[in-house]
N, C-alpha and C positions, 0 to 999 in steps of 0.2 A: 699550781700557781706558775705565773709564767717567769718568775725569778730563778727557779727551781729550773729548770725547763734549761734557762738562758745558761746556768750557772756548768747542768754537765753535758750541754751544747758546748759552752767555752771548753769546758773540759777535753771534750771529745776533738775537739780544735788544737788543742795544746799538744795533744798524745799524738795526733796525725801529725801536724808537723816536726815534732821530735824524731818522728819516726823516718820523714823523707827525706828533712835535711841532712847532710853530711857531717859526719864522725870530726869533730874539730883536730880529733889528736892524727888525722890522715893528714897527707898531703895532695894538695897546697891549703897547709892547715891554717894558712891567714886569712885566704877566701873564707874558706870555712866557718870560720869564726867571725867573722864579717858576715857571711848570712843570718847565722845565728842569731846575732847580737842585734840584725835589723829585723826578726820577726820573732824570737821566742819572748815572754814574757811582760809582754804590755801591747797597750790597746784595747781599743773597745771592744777589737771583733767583732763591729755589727755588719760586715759585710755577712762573713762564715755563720753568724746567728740566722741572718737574712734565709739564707738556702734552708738551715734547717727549719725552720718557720713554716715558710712557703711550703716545704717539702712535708713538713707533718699533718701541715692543715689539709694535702689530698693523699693522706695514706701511706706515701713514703716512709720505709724504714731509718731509725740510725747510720744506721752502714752502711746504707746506698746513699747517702747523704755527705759520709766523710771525704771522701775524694773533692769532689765540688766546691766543698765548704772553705777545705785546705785550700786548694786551687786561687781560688778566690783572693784569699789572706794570701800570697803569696805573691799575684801578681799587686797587691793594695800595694806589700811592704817592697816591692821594687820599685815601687812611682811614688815612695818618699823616699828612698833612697837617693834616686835620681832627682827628683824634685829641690831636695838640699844643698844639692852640688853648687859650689860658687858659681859655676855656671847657669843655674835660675837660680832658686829661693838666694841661696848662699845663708841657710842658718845652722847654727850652734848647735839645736834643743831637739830631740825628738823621742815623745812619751818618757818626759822627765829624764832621756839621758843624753848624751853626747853623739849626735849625730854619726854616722859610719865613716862620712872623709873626715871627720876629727876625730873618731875613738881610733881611726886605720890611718885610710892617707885616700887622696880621691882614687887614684887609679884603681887601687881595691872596691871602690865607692860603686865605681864604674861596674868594673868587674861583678863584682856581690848583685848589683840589680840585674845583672843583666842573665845570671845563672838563676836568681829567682825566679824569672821569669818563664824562663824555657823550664825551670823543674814542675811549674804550675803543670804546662800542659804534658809534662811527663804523667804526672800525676794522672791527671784524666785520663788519659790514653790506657795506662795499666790497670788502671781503678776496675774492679769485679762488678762489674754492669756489661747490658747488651749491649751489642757494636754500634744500633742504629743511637744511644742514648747517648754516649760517649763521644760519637761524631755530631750529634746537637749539642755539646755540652763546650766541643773544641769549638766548635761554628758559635756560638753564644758569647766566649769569655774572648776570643779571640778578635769579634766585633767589637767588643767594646773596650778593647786595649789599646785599638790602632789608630789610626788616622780620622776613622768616623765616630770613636769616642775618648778615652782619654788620652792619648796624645794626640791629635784634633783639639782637645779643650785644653792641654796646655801650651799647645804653638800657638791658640788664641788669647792665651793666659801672656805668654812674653809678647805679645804683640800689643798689647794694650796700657803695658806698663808704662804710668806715667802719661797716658792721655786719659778724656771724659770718655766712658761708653757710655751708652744709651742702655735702658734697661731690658731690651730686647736682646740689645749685643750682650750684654751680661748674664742674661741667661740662660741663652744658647749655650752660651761658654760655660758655663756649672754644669748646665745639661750632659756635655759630651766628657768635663774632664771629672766632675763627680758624678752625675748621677749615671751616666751610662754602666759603670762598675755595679753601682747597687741594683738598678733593673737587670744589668745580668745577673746579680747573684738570687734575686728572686725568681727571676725567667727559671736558673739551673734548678733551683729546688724543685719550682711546680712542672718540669719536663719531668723531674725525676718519681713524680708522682702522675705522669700521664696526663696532663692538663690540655684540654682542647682548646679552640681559637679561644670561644668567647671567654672561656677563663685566664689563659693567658691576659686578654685585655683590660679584664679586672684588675686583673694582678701586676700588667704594665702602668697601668693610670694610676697604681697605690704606690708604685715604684719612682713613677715622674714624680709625683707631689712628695715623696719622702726625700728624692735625691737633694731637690732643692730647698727643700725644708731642713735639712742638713746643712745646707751652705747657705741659706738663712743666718740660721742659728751659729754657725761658725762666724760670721761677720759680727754678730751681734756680741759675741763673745772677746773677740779681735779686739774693740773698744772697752767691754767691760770687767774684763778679767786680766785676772794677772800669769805672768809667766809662769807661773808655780803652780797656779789652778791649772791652766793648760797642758802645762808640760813641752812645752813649746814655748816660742818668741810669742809676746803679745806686744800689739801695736804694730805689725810688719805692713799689713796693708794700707797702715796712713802714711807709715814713714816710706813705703815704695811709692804715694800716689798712686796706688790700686783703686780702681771705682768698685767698692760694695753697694751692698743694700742698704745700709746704712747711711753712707754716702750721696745716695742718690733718694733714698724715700726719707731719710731721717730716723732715728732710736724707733719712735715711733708707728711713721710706715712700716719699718722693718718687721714690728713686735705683729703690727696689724695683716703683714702678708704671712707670719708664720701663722697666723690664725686659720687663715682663708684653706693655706695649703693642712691644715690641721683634719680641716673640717672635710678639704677634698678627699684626704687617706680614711675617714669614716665612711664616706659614701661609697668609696671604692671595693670596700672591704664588707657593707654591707650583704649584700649577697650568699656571704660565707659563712656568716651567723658567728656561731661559739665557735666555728674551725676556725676563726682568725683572731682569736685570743691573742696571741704568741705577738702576730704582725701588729694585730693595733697597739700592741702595749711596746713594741719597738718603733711606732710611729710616737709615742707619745716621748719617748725617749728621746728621739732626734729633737724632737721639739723644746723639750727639757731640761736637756745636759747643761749641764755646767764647767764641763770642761771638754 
């Protein structure tokens, strides 16, 4: 069942990064503890499920899957780290605790993502795979961290704050600041199981229609839920004058394009048959959540 599956995937997610992050009782045991506190122990983990997914449905082992997975999670929890700084988001709340510049102080905030982030591609680099997979693996997360995907989508993100987008500019912008991570993390799995063009392109078109299906659903959640089902601030993007989906299609449109992009991750994934168990039932997830 693919619960089971997700369950010592997460597992296997928690033990890798226990294992990478740093000894809180070294020094400089504040950072330390500031990484910690912004990636162990909550979250969805559906990037790090994502790789192993992807990765199982063409053959991919467990273990050649941990590095990647990790990686993944590691650069997610530095771009909410950074993301909360009073200098963007500027919130309180993240996975039901106290943000890193509140439970620390920002310079740590700073500091903490910014060690995340270089550990990720530690991670890869040393990770027990061939040289040529490892260097597709840096070339893959490392596109989609920068300038052409999520920071690219969140200098699009402060740029918008407080005017109307257009739903083109809006999507773009999800495109590069969410969904570029999640197409990398299914790109990492299916390299890691040897995936040629045309699979890859299956497997990127299930990624586009999930990244944004994700921030869908996140919009639509923004309005309906509360801070406590979230774990986060709800209501941030009416009270910033953020344009969502919501905002621009209505409860409605919005309920009706998560449909659309529902119906796009089945088509996409058809091809794969029973090997994409795992994927479809995390497309249905993003669709789904509740929090």
């Amino acid at each position: 069942m693919a619960s089971e599956a997700f369950a010592r995937w997460a597992a296997r997610t928690e033990a890798t990064l226990e294992r990478l992050l740093p000894d809180p009782g070294t020094e400089p045991a504040r950072l330390h503890a500031a990484m910690r506190h912004a990636t162990l122990g909550g979250g969805k983990r559906m990037r790090p499920l994502l790789v192993y997914a992807a990765g199982t449905a063409l053959g991919a082992e467990d273990a050649l899957l941990d590095a990647p997975a990790a990686a993944v999670e590691l650069v997610h929890a530095y771009s909410l780290v950074h993301d909360d700084l009073p200098a963007m988001d500027d919130d309180d709340l993240r996975r039901g605790q106290p943000t890193v510049h509140v439970a620390f102080d920002e310079a740590t905030a700073i500091l903490a993502g910014d060690a995340l982030q270089t550990l990720a591609f530690s991670a890869l680099a040393e990770a027990d795979a061939a040289a040529g997979l490892r260097i597709e693996w840096v070339r893959t997360l490392a596109a989609a961290s920068g300038v052409a995907g999520m920071c690219g989508g969140q200098a699009l993100d402060i740029d918008a704050t407080g005017r109307t987008q257009t739903l083109a500019q809006l999507q773009r912008m999800h495109a590069l600041k969410t969904g570029a991570l999640i197409r990398a993390a299914v790109r990492m799995g299916a390299l890691a199981g040897g995936a040629d063009a045309a699979t890859l392109a299956h497997l990127d078109a299930y990624a586009d229609a999930l990244g944004l299906a994700f921030q869908v659903r996140d919009d639509i959640l923004d309005v309906e839920a509360s801070s406590e089902q979230l774990g986060k601030t709800a209501g941030k993007d009416a009270a910033q004058a953020k344009s969502t989906y919501p905002a621009l299609l209505g409860l409605d449109g919005a309920r009706a394009r998560l449909d659309e992009l529902a119906a796009a991750m089945r088509q996409s994934l058809a091809p794969f048959g029973e090997r994409a168990t795992t994927l479809a039932a995390l497309g249905e997830l993003a669709v789904q959540r509740k929090h």
